[in-house]
C-alpha positions, 0 to 999 in steps of 0.5 A: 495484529492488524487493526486498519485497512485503507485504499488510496489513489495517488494522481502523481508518477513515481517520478523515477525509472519507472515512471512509466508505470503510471498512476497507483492504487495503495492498499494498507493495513495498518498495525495496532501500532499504527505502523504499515504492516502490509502494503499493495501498490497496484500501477495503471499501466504496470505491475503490482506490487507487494510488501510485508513482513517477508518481503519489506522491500525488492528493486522495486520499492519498499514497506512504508515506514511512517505512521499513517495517523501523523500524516493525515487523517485517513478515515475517508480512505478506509476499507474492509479487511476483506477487501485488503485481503482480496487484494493481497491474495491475488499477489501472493 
């Protein structure tokens, strides 16, 4: 079950060959484990992308293996369940 939800903006590219894409959002929910479950990755100027349970990873990229608590604290990043939802919803 899911626990957590967070919205992050990265100011940095993907650095890779799709590069172009520009800046993300990252939308997580976090499990009560305290891994990702659920992962958004929404690109300025490109797709928006999705990872889960049924599709960890496309050419794309993949479902974050890290626990977001040994990273840093994310309390500031924080969102509802509905606006994890939302998000995720518009890419299913």
């Amino acid at each position: 079950m899911t626990k957590q939800y967070f919205k992050r903006r990265w100011d940095e590219s993907r650095g890779d060959e799709f590069d172009m894409w520009g800046e993300a959002t990252y939308y997580f929910a976090v499990g009560d484990d305290g891994l990702l479950a659920r992962q958004v990755e929404v690109y300025q100027s490109g797709p928006t992308l999705s990872y889960g349970p049924d599709r960890p990873e496309d050419r794309f990229g993949f479902l974050g293996h890290i626990r977001l608590d040994e990273v840093e604290d994310w309390t500031p990043w924080a969102i509802t369940q509905s606006e994890f939802e939302a998000i995720w919803a518009i890419e299913q």
